[in-house]
Backbone and ligand atoms as CSV (ligand in chain L), in Angstrom:
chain,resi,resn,atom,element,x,y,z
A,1,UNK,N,N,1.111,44.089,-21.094
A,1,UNK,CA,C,2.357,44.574,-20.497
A,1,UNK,C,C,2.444,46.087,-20.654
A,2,UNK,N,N,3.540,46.684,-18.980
A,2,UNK,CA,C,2.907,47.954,-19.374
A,2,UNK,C,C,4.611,48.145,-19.431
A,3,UNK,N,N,5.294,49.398,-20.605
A,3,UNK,CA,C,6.082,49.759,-20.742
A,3,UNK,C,C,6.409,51.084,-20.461
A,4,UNK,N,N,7.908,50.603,-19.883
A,4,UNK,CA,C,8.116,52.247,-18.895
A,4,UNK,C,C,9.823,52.526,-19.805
A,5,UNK,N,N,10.164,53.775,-20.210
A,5,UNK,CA,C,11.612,53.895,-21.120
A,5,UNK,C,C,11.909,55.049,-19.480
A,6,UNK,N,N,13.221,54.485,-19.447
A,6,UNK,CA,C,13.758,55.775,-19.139
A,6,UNK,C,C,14.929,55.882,-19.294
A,7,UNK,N,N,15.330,57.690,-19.407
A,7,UNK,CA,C,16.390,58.060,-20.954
A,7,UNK,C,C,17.290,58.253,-19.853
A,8,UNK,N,N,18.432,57.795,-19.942
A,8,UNK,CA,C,19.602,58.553,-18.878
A,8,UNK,C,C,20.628,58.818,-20.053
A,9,UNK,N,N,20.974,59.904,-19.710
A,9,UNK,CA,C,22.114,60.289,-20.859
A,9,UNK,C,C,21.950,60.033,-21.982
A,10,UNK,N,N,20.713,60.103,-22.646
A,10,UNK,CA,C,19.971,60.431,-24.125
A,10,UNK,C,C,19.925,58.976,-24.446
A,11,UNK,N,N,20.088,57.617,-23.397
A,11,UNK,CA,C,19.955,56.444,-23.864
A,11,UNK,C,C,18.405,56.234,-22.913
A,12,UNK,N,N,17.859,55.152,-23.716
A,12,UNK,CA,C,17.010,54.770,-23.035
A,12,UNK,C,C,16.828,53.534,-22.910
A,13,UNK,N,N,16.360,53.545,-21.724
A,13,UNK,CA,C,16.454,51.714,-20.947
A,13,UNK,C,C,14.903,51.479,-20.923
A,14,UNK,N,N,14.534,50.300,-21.289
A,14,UNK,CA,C,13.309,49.966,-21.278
A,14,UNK,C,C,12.541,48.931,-20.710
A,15,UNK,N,N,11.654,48.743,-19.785
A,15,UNK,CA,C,11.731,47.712,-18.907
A,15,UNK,C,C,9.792,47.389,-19.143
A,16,UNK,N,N,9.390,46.609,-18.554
A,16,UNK,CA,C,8.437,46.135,-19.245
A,16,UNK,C,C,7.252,45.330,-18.094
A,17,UNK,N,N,6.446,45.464,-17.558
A,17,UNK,CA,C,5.925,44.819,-16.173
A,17,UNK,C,C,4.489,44.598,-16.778
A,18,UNK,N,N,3.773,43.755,-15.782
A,18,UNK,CA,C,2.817,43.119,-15.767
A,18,UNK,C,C,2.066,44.225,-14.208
A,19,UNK,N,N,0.860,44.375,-14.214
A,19,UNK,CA,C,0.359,45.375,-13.191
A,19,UNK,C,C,0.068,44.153,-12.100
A,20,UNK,N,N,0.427,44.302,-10.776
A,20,UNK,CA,C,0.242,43.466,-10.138
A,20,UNK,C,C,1.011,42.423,-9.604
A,21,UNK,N,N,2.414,42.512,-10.926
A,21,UNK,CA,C,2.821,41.560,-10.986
A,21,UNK,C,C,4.375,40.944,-9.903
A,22,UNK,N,N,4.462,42.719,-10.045
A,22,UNK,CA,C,5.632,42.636,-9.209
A,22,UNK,C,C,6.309,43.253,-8.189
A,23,UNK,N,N,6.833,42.517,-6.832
A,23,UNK,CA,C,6.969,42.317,-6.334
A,23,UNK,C,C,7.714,43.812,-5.432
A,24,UNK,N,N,6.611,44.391,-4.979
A,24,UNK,CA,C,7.033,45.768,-3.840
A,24,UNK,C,C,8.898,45.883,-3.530
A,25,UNK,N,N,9.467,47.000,-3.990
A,25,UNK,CA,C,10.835,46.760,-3.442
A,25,UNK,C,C,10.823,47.785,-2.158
A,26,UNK,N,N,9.815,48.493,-1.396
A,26,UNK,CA,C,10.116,49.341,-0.074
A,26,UNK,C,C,10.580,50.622,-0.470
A,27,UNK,N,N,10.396,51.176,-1.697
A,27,UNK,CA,C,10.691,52.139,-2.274
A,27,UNK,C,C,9.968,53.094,-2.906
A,28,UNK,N,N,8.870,54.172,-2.497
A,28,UNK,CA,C,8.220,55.094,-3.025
A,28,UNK,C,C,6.507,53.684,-3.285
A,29,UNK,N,N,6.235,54.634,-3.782
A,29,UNK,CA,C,4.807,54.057,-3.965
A,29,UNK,C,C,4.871,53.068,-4.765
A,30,UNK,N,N,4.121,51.759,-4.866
A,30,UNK,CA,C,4.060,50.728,-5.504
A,30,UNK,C,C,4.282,50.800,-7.135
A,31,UNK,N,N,4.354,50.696,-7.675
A,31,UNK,CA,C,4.285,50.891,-9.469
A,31,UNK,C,C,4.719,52.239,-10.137
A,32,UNK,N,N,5.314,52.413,-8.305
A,32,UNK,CA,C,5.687,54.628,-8.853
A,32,UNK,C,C,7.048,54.044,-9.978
A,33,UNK,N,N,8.106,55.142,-10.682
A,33,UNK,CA,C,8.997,55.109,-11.298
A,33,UNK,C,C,10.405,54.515,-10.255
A,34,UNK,N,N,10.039,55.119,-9.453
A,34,UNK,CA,C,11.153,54.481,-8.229
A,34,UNK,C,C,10.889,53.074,-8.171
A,35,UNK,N,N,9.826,52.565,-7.765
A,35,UNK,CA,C,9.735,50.735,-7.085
A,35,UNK,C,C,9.882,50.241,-8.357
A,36,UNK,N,N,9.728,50.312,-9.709
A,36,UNK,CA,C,9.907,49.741,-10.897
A,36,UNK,C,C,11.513,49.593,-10.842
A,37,UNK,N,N,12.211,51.393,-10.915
A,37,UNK,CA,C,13.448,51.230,-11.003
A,37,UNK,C,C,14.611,49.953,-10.376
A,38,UNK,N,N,13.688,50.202,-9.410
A,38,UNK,CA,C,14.454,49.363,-7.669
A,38,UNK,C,C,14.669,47.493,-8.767
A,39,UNK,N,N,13.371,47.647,-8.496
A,39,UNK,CA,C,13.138,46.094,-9.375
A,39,UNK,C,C,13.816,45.201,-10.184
A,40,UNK,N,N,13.509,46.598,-11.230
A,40,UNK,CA,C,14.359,46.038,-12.555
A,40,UNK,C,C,16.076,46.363,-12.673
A,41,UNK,N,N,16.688,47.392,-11.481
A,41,UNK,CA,C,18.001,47.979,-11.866
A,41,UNK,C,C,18.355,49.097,-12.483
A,42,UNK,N,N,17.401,49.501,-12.596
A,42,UNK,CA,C,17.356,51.390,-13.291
A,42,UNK,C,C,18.110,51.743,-12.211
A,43,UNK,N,N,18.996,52.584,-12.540
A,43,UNK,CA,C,19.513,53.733,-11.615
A,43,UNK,C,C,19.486,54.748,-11.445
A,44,UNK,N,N,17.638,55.186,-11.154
A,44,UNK,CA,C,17.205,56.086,-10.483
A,44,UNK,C,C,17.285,56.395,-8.873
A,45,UNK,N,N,18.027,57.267,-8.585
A,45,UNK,CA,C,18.724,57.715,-7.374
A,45,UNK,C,C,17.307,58.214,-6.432
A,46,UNK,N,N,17.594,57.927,-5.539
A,46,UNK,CA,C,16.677,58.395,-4.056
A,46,UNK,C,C,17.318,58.318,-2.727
A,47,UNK,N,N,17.342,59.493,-1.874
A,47,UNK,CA,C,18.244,59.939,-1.253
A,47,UNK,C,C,17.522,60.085,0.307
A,48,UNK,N,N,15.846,59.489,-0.137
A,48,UNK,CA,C,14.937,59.932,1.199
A,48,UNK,C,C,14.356,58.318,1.509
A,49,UNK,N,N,14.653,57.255,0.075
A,49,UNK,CA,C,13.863,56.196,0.156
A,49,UNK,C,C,12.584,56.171,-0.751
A,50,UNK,N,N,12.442,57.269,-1.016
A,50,UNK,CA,C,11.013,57.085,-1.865
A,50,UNK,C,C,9.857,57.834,-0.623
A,51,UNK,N,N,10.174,58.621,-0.092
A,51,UNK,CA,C,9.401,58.835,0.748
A,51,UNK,C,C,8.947,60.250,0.638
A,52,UNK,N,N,8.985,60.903,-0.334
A,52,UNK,CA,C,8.727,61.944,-0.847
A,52,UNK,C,C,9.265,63.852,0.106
A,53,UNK,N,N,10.589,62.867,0.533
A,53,UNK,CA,C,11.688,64.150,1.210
A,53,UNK,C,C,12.572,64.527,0.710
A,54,UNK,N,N,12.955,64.569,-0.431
A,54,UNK,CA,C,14.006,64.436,-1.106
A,54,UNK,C,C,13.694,65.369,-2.711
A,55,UNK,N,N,14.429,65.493,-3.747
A,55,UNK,CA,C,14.144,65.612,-5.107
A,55,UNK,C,C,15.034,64.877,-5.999
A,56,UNK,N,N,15.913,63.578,-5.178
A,56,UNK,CA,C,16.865,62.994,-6.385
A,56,UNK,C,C,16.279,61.830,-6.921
A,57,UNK,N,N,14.599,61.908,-6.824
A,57,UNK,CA,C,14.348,60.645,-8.012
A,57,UNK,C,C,13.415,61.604,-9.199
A,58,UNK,N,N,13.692,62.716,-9.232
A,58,UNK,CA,C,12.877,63.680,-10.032
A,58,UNK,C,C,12.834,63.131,-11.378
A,59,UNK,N,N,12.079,63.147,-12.104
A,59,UNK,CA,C,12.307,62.738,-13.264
A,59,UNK,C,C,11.320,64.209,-14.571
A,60,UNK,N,N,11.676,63.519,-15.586
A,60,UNK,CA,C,10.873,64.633,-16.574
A,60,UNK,C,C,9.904,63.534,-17.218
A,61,UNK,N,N,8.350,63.898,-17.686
A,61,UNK,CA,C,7.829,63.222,-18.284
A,61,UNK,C,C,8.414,63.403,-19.712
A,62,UNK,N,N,7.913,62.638,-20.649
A,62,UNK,CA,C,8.345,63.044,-22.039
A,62,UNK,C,C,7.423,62.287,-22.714
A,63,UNK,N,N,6.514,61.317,-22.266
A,63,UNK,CA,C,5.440,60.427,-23.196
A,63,UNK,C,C,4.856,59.952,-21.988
A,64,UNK,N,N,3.725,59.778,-22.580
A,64,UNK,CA,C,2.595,59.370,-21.729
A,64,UNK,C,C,2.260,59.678,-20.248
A,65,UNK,N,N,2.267,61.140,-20.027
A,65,UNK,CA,C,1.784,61.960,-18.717
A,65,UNK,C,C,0.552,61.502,-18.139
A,66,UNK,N,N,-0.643,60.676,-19.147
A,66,UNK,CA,C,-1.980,60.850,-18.681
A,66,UNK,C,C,-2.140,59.476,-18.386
A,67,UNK,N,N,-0.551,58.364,-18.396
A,67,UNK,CA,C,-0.642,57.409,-17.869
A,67,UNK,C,C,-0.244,57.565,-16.720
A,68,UNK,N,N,-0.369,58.621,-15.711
A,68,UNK,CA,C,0.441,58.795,-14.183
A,68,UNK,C,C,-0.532,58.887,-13.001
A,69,UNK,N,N,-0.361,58.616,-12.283
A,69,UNK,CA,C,-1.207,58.887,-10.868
A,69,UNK,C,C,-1.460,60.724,-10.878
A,70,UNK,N,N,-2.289,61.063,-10.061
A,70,UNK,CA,C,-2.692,62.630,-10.434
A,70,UNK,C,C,-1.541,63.274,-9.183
A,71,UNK,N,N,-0.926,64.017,-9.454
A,71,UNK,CA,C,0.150,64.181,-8.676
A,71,UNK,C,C,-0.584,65.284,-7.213
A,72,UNK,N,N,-0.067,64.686,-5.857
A,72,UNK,CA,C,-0.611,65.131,-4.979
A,72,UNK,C,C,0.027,66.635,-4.384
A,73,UNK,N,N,-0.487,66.935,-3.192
A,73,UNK,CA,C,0.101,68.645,-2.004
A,73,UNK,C,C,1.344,68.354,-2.155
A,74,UNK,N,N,1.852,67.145,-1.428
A,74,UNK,CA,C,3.202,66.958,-0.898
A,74,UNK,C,C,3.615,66.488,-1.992
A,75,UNK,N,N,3.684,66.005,-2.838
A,75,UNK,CA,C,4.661,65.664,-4.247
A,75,UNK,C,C,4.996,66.930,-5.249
A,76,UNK,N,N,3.779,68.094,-5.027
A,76,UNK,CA,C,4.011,69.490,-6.039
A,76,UNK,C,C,5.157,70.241,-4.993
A,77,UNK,N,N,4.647,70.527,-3.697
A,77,UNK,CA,C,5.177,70.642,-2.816
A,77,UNK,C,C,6.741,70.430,-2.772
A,78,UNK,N,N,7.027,69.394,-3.157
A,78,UNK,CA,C,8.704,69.131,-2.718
A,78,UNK,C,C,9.304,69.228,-3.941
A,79,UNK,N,N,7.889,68.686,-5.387
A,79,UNK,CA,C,8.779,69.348,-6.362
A,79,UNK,C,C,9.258,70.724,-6.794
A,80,UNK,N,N,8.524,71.528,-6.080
A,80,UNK,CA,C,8.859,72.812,-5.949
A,80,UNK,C,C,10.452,73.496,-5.626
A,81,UNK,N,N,10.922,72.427,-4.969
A,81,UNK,CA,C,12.326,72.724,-4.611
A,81,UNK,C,C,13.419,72.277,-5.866
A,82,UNK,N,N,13.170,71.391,-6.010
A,82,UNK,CA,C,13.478,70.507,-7.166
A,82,UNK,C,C,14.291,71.687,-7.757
A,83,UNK,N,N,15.677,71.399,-8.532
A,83,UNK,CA,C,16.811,72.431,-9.458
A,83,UNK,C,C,16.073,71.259,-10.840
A,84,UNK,N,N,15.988,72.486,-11.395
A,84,UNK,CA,C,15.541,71.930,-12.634
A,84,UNK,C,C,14.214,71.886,-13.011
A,85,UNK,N,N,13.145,72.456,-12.633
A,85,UNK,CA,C,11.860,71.878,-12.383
A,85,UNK,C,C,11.746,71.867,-13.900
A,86,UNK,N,N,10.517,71.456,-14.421
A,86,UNK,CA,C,9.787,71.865,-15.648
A,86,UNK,C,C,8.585,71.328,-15.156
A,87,UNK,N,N,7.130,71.692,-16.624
A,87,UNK,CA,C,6.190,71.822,-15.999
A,87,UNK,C,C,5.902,70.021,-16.409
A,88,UNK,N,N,6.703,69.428,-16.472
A,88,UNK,CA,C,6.303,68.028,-16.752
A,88,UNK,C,C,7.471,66.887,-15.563
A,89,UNK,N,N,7.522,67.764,-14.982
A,89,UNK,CA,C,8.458,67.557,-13.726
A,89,UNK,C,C,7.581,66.141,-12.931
A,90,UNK,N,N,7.928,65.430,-12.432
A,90,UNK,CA,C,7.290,64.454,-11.320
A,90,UNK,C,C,8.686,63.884,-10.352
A,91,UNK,N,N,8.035,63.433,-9.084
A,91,UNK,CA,C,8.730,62.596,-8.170
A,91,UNK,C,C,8.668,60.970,-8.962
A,92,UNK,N,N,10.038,60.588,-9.118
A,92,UNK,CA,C,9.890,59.004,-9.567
A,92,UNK,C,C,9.017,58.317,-8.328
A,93,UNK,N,N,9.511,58.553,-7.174
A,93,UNK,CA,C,8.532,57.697,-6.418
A,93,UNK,C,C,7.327,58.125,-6.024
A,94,UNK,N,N,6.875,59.168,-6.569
A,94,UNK,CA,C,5.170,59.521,-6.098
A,94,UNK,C,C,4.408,59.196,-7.427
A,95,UNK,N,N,4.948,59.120,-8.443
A,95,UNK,CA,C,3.938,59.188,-9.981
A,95,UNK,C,C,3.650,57.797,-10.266
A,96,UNK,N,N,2.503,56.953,-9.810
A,96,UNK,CA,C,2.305,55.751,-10.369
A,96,UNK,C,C,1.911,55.442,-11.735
A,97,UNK,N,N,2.636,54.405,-12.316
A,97,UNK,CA,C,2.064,54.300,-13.720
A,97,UNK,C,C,1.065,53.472,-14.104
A,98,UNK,N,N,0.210,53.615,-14.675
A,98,UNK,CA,C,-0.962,52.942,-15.009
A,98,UNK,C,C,-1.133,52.706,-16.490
A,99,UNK,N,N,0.059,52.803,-17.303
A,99,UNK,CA,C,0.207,52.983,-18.887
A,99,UNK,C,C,1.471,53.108,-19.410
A,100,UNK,N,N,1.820,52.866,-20.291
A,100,UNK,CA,C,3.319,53.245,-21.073
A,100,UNK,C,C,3.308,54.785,-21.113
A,101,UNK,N,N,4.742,55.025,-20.789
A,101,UNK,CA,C,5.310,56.212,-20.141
A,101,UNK,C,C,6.824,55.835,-20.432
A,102,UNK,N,N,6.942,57.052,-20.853
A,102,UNK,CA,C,8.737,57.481,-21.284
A,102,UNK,C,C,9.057,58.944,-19.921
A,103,UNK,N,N,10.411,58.907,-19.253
A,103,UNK,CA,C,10.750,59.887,-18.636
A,103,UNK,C,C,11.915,59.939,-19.097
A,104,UNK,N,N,12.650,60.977,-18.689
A,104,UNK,CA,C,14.183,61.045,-18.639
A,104,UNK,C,C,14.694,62.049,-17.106
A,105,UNK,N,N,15.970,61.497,-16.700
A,105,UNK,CA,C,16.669,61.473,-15.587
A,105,UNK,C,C,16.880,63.148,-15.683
A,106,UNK,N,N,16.506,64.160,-14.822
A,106,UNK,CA,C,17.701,65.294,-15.565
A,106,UNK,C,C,19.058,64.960,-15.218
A,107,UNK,N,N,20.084,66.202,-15.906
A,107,UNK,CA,C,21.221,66.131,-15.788
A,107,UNK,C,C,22.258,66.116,-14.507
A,108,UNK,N,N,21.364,66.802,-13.496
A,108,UNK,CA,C,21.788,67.377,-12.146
A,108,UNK,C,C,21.744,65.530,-11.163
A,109,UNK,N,N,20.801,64.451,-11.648
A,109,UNK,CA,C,20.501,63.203,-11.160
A,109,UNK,C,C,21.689,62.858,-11.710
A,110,UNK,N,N,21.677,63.074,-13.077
A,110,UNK,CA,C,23.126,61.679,-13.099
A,110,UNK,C,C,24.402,62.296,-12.932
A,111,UNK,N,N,24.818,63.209,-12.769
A,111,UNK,CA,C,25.956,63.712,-11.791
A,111,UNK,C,C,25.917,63.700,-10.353
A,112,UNK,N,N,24.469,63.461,-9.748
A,112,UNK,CA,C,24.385,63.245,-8.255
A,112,UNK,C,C,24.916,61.333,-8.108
A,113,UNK,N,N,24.758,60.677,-9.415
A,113,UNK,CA,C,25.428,59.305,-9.474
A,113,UNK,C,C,26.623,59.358,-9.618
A,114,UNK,N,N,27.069,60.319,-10.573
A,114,UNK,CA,C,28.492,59.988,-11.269
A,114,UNK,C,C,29.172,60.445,-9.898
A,115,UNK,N,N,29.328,61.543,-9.223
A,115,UNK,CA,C,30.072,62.216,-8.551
A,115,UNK,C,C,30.033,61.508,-6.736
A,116,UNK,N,N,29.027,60.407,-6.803
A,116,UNK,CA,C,29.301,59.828,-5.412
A,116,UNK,C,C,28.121,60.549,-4.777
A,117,UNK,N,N,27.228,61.465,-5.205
A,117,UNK,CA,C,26.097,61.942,-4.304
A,117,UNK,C,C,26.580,63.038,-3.904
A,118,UNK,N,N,27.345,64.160,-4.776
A,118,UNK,CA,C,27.608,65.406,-4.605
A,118,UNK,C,C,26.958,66.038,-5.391
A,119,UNK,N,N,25.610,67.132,-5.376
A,119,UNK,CA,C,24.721,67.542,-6.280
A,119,UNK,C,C,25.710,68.701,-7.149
A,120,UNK,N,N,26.094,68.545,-8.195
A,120,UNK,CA,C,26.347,69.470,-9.667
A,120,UNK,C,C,25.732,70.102,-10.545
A,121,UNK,N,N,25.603,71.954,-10.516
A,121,UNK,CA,C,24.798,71.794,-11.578
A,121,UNK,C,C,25.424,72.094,-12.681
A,122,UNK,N,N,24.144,72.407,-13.555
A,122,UNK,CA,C,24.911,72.542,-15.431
A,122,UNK,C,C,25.145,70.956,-15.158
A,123,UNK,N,N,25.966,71.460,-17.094
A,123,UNK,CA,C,26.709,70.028,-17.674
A,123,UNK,C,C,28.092,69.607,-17.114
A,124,UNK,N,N,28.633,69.422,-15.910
A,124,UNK,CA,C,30.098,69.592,-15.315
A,124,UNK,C,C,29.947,67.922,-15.619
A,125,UNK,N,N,31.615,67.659,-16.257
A,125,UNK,CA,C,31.510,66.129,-16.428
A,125,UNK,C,C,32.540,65.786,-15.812
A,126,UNK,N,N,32.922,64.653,-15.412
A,126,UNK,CA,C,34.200,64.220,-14.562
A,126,UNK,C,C,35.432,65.182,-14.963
A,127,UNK,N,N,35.811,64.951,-16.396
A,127,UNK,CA,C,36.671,66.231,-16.965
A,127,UNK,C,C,37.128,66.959,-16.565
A,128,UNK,N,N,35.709,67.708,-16.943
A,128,UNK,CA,C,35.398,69.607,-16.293
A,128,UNK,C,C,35.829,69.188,-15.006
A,129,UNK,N,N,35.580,68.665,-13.993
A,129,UNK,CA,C,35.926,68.879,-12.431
A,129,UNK,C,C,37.040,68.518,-12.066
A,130,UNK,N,N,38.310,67.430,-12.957
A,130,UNK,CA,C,39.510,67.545,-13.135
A,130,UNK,C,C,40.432,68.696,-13.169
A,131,UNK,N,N,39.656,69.530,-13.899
A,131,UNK,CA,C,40.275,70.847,-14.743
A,131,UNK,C,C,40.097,71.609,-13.327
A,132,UNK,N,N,38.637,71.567,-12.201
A,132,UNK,CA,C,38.407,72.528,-11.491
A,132,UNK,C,C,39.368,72.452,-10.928
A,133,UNK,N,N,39.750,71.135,-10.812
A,133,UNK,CA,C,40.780,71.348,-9.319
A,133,UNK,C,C,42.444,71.461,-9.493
A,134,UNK,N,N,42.595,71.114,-10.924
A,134,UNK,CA,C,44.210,71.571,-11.259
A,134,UNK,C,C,44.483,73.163,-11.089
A,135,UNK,N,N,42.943,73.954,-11.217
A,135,UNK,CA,C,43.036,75.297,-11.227
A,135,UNK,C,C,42.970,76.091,-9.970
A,136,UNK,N,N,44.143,76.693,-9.517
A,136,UNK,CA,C,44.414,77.279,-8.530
A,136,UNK,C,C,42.939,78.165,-8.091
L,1,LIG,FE1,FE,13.103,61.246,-2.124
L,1,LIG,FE2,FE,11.486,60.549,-4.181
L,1,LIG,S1,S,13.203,59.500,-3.396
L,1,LIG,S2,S,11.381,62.294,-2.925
């Protein structure tokens, strides 16, 4: 079994697959971080389908990088746009896993959830954007 963590909001969810085993959800490349997500219920956001037009299934590696597909033109390419990049940056739906692998969501993804699919950057939390708008 191959194990995949991923950290959203410093928690991590951990899900657990068999290679082969399961069942294509139409979402980014087969065994990428996206079609796992789809699968199991991760709520890793994608805004193109997995089709590598987009940057809201970006994820950060954080363990096991050299379990990933070798990242291609068009996946450096679009991560290039990407707010937030780092150099351990990947597309959830272009990076296939072939090994246990830990990522985490950045911050700018789970405010593109929390907020309905309005991209935020920084740490702005429901709160903070309460406050924006009481303020003249
Ligand atoms: Fe759009 Fe991955 S979901 S690039």
């Amino acid at each position: 079994m191959t194990k995949v963590t991923y950290i959203i909001d410093g928690e991590p969810t951990v899900i657990e697959f068999e290679h082969g085993k399961v069942p294509y959800s139409n979402h980014g490349r087969p065994e990428s971080f996206l079609d796992l997500a789809k699968h199991f219920h991760v709520p890793l956001e994608h805004a193109c389908g997995g089709s590598c037009a987009c940057t809201t299934c970006h994820v950060i590696i954080r363990e096991g990088e050299e379990n990933l597909s070798e990242m291609q033109d068009d996946e450096a390419d679009r991560l290039d746009t990407a707010w937030g990049l780092t150099a351990q940056s990947r597309l959830g739906c272009q990076a296939v896993i072939s090994g246990d692998v830990v990522c985490e969501l950045p911050m700018y993804t789970r405010n593109y959830v929390q907020e309905g699919g309005g991209i935020q950057l920084g740490k702005s939390t429901k709160k903070d954007r309460k406050a924006q708008e009481v303020t003249p």
